[in-house]
Phi, psi and omega in degrees: 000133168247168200205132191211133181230125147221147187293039191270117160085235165285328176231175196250147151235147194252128190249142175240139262134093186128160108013116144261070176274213178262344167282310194248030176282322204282298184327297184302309191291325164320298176295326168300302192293262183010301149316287201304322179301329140300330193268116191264325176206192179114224218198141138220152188223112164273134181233147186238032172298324166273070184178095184266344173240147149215149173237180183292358124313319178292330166303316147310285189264014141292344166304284175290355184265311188289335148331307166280002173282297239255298209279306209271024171067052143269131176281113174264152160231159160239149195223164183054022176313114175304210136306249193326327198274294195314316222263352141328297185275340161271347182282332187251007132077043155204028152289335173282007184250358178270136159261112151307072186244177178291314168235169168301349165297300196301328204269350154305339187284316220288000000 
């Protein structure tokens, strides 16, 4: 998987590439919480355009970086949900607790 962060403003966004799987979970989450732990406040917005598979570890942890968003006020989104990623979090009745956008613009705007 490659993880790519960039900085804008207040807020960060982390780009995904690859498989999130069970190999590569521990990275994404390493990389998010890292954002988050910076951010006193602001935006991190994950995109997951480049990411055609997840499986439930990967899931298990964006379920915690958004957690960890929600006790420090940080708004997190996910924004370029493929196919395999949207019918992952609607089949586990947890694509409504994610703010959802189509692009990385909107969900910085938002």
């Amino acid at each position: 998987m490659r993880v790519d962060t960039l900085h804008i403003g207040d807020a960060a966004v982390v780009r995904l590439e690859g498989d999130a799987d069970m190999a590569t979970s521990p990275e994404l989450r390493q990389a998010v919480l890292d954002v988050l732990r910076e951010r006193a406040a602001g935006t991190v917005v994950v995109n997951l355009s480049g990411v055609e598979y997840i499986d439930s570890s990967a899931v298990a942890t964006l379920i915690e970086c958004l957690r960890q968003a929600a006790s420090g006020k940080v708004h997190f989104r996910l924004t370029g949900l493929n196919e395999g990623p949207r019918k992952v979090l609607s089949l586990t009745r947890l694509i409504d607790i994610f703010e959802i956008h189509p692009s990385e613009e909107e969900a910085l705007r938002a």
